[in-house]
C-alpha positions, 0 to 999 in steps of 0.5 A: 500500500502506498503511505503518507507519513507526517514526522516519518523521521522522529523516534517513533516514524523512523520504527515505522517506516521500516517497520511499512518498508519490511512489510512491502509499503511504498512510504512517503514521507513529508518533510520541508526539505526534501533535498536532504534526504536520499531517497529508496525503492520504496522510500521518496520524499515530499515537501509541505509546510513551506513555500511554494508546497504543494504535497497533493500534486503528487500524493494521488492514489495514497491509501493511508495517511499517518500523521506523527508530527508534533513538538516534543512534549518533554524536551525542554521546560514549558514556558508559555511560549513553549506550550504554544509551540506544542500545540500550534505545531500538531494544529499546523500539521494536522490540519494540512493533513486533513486538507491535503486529503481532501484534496485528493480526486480519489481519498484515502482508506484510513487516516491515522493520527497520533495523540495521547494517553493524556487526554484521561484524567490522572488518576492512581485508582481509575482505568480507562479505556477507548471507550471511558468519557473522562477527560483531564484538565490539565494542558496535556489533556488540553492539546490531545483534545483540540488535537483530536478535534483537528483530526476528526475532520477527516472523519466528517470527510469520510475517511475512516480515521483513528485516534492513536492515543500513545502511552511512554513509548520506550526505546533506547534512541530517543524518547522518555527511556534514555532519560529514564536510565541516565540516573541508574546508570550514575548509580542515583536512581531511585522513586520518583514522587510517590511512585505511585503513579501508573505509566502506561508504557509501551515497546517502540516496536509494538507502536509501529505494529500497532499502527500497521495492524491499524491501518490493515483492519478497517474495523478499527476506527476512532479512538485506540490506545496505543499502550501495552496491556499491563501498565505498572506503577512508577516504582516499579517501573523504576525497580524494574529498569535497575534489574535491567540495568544492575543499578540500585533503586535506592535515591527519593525525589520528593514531589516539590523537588520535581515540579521546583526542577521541572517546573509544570512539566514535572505533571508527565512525571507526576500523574499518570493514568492506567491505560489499556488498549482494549480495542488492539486486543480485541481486534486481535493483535498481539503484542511482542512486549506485553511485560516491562520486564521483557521490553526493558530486556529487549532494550537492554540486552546483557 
C-alpha cells in the first residue's frame, strides 16, 4: 500500500517506516526539505509546510495517511511560549493533513493520527479505556483534545480515521527511556514522587505494529490506545529498569523537588493514568512486549 507519513523521521516514524518498508509499503514521507534526504525503492520524499508546497500534486492514489508530527512534549521546560509551540505545531500539521486529503480526486482508506494517553484524567485508582468519557484538565489533556478535534475532520470527510492515543513509548534512541536510565546508570536512581503513579508504557516496536495492524483492519476506527496491556506503577517501573540495568533503586525525589526542577512539566512525571488498549486486543493483535520486564530486556540486552 502506498503511505503518507507526517514526522516519518522522529523516534517513533523512523520504527515505522521500516517497520511499512519490511512489510512491502511504498512510504512517503513529508518533510520541508526534501533535498536532504536520499531517497529508496520504496522510500521518496515530499515537501509541505513551506513555500511554494504543494504535497497533493503528487500524493494521488495514497491509501493511508499517518500523521506523527508534533513538538516534543518533554524536551525542554514549558514556558508559555513553549506550550504554544506544542500545540500550534500538531494544529499546523494536522490540519494540512486533513486538507491535503481532501484534496485528493480519489481519498484515502484510513487516516491515522497520533495523540495521547493524556487526554484521561490522572488518576492512581481509575482505568480507562477507548471507550471511558473522562477527560483531564490539565494542558496535556488540553492539546490531545483540540488535537483530536483537528483530526476528526477527516472523519466528517469520510475517511475512516483513528485516534492513536500513545502511552511512554520506550526505546533506547530517543524518547522518555534514555532519560529514564541516565540516573541508574550514575548509580542515583531511585522513586520518583510517590511512585505511585501508573505509566502506561509501551515497546517502540509494538507502536509501529500497532499502527500497521491499524491501518490493515478497517474495523478499527476512532479512538485506540496505543499502550501495552499491563501498565505498572512508577516504582516499579523504576525497580524494574535497575534489574535491567544492575543499578540500585535506592535515591527519593520528593514531589516539590520535581515540579521546583521541572517546573509544570514535572505533571508527565507526576500523574499518570492506567491505560489499556482494549480495542488492539480485541481486534486481535498481539503484542511482542506485553511485560516491562521483557521490553526493558529487549532494550537492554546483557
Amino acid at each position: 500500500m502506498k503511505t503518507v507519513i507526517a514526522g516519518g523521521t522522529g523516534f517513533v516514524g523512523k520504527e515505522l517506516t521500516n517497520e511499512l518498508i519490511r512489510h512491502g509499503y511504498d512510504v512517503t514521507i513529508l518533510t520541508r526539505n526534501p533535498e536532504n534526504k536520499k531517497e529508496e525503492d520504496c522510500l521518496h520524499y515530499v515537501k509541505w509546510l513551506a513555500d511554494g508546497a504543494e504535497p497533493e500534486a503528487v500524493l494521488e492514489g495514497t491509501d493511508v495517511f499517518i500523521n506523527l508530527a508534533g513538538e516534543s512534549i518533554n524536551s525542554r521546560r514549558w514556558t508559555e511560549e513553549r506550550k504554544q509551540r506544542i500545540l500550534n505545531s500538531r494544529i499546523t500539521a494536522t490540519r494540512e493533513m486533513v486538507r491535503i486529503m481532501k484534496a485528493l480526486k480519489q481519498k484515502p482508506k484510513v487516516f491515522i493520527n497520533a495523540s495521547a494517553v493524556g487526554i484521561y484524567p490522572s488518576s492512581d485508582m481509575d482505568t480507562f479505556t477507548e471507550s471511558s468519557n473522562a477527560a483531564g484538565s490539565g494542558f496535556l489533556s488540553q492539546v490531545v483534545n483540540i488535537w483530536e478535534r483537528e483530526a476528526i475532520e477527516a472523519d466528517k470527510a469520510g475517511i475512516r480515521t483513528v485516534l492513536a492515543r500513545f502511552g511512554v513509548v520506550l526505546g533506547t534512541e530517543e524518547g522518555a527511556l534514555p532519560r529514564m536510565a541516565l540516573p541508574y546508570k550514575i548509580g542515583a536512581g531511585g522513586k520518583l514522587g510517590s511512585g505511585q503513579q501508573w505509566v502506561s508504557w509501551i515497546h517502540v516496536w509494538d507502536v509501529a505494529r500497532a499502527i500497521r495492524f491499524a491501518a490493515e483492519h478497517e474495523a478499527i476506527e476512532g479512538p485506540m490506545n496505543i499502550t501495552a496491556p499491563n501498565p505498572v506503577r512508577m516504582n516499579d517501573l523504576g525497580k524494574t529498569l535497575a534489574k535491567v540495568l544492575g543499578r540500585p533503586h535506592w535515591l527519593f525525589v520528593p514531589e516539590p523537588a520535581l515540579k521546583l526542577t521541572l517546573g509544570e512539566m514535572s505533571t508527565v512525571v507526576l500523574d499518570g493514568q492506567r491505560v489499556l488498549p482494549d480495542k488492539l486486543t480485541q481486534a486481535g493483535f498481539v503484542f511482542q512486549f506485553p511485560l516491562l520486564r521483557g521490553a526493558l530486556n529487549d532494550l537492554y540486552p546483557n
